[in-house]
ZAKOLKE-688342 format. One record per residue (C-alpha): residue in one letter; x, y, z. Coordinates in steps of 0.05 Angstrom, whole numbers, plus 32768, in hexadecimal, padded with zeros to 4 digits. Layout:
AXYZ ...
This chain:
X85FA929A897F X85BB92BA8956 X857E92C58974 X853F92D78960 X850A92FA897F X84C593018966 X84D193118929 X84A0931C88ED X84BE9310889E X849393338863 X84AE933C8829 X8488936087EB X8450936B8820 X8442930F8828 X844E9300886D X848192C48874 X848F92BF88BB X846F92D58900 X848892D9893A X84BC92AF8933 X84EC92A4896C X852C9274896F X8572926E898B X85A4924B8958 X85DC923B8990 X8622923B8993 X863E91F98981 X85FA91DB896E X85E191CF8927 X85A091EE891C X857191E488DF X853A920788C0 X850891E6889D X84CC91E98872 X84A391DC8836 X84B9920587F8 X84A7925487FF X84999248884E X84D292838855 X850E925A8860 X85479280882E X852792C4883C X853292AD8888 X857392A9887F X857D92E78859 X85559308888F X859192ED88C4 X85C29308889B X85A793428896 X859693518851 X8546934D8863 X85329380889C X84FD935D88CC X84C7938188D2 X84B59371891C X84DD934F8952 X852E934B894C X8565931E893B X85A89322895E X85F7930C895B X860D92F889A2 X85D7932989C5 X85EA935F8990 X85B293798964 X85BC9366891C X8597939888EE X85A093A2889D X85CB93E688B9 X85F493BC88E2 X85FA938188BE X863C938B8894 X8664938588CB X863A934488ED X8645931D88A8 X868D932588BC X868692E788EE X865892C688B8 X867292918883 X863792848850 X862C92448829 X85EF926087F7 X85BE923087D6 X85E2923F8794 X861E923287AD X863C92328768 X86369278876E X8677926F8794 X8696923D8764 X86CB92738755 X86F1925D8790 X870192158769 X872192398734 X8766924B8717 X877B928A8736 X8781929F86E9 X8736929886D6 X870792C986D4 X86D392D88712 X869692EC86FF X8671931F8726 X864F930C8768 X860B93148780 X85FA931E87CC X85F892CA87D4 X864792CD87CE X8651930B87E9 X86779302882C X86A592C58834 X86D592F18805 X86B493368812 X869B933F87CD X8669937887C8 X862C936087A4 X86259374875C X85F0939D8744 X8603937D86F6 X85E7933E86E2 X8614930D86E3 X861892CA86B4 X85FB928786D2 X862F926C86F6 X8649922C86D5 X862F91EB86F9 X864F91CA872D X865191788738 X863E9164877E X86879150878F X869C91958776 X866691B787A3 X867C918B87E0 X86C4919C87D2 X86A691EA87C4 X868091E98810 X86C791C28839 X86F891F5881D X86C6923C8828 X86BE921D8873 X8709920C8875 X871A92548860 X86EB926F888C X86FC925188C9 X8701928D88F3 X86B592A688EB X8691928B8922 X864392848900 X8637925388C3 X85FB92568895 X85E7922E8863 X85A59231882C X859D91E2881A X85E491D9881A X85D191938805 X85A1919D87CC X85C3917A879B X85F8914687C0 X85F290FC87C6 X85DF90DF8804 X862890D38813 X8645910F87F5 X860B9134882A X86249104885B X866B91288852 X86559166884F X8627915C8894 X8668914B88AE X868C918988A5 X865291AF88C0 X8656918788FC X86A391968906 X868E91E18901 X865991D2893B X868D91AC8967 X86B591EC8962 X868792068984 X8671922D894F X861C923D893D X860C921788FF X85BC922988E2 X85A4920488AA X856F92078878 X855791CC8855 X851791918851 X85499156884A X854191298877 X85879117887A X85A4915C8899 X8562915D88C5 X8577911B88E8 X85BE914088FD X85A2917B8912 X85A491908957 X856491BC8954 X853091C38922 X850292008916 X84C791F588E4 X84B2923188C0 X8470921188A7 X8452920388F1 X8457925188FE X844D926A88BC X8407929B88BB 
């Protein structure tokens, strides 16, 4: 379970979010939503703990979750990032190069993130970045929080169809699934739904 408490999200001094509470539940899929630059992948970030909030907390299971202390939290996390080709690596001949990773591919293979600039990643079709998001869940089945950044972005309505349906296996599991996206689509399967524009200041 993550829950957060009050919390206030600046970053470069512009106030995103304000007082924003929510609990994304065990075995629930929760999504976050919003216009474009309402907060919603620096929201994330902030729950993983590479943003500090400035006010209020966030918290693992009733544990505080801090940018100190998140290392160890991100153990339990499995990430799909909104460039998820960043990841595409994983599709790949054992033999072929892997180029260095930024902090959006960071933990599903505990890759530190690269202070080097790496190439563009080469694109992905949308089968390859539904087959890309099935097997990092599949090898990730032991971490008990999923979190995705528009994992549907650029899929078909039935390739997003698929791919809500792997998220959903995750929630039976009784794992907590959070979300950020504006299609409507993974909005109609959510359990919850937190809108960042109705408490943005």
């Amino acid at each position: 379970m993550l829950e957060v408490k009050d919390a206030t999200i600046s970053v470069g001094g512009r106030c995103l979010v304000k007082g924003l509470s929510l609990i994304a539940r065990d075995g629930q899929m929760t999504c976050i939503t919003g216009s474009a630059g309402s907060g919603k992948t620096t929201f994330l970030r902030t729950l993983m703990g590479f943003l500090p909030v400035e006010s209020g907390f966030v918290s693992v299971d009733g544990e505080l979750l801090t940018v100190a202390s998140a290392p160890a939290f991100r153990n339990l996390m499995v990430y799909l990032p909104q460039e998820i080709r960043q990841l595409g690596h994983q599709l790949r001949a054992p033999e072929m190069p892997v180029s260095e990773a930024d902090e959006y591919g960071v933990w599903n293979h505990a890759i530190l993130p690269s202070a080097v600039a790496a190439e563009a990643p080469e694109p992905l079709s949308p089968e390859a970045i539904c087959e890309l998001a099935g097997k990092t869940l599949r090898e990730a089945s032991d971490r008990p929080i999923v979190i995705a950044d528009e994992p549907a972005a650029d899929l078909t309505p039935e390739l997003t169809e698929q791919l809500l349906d792997l998220l959903s296996v995750q929630a039976k599991a009784g794992k907590t699934v959070l979300l950020a996206s504006r299609k409507p689509q993974l909005l109609a399967r959510a359990d919850l739904i937190f809108n960042l524009d109705t408490i943005r200041q």
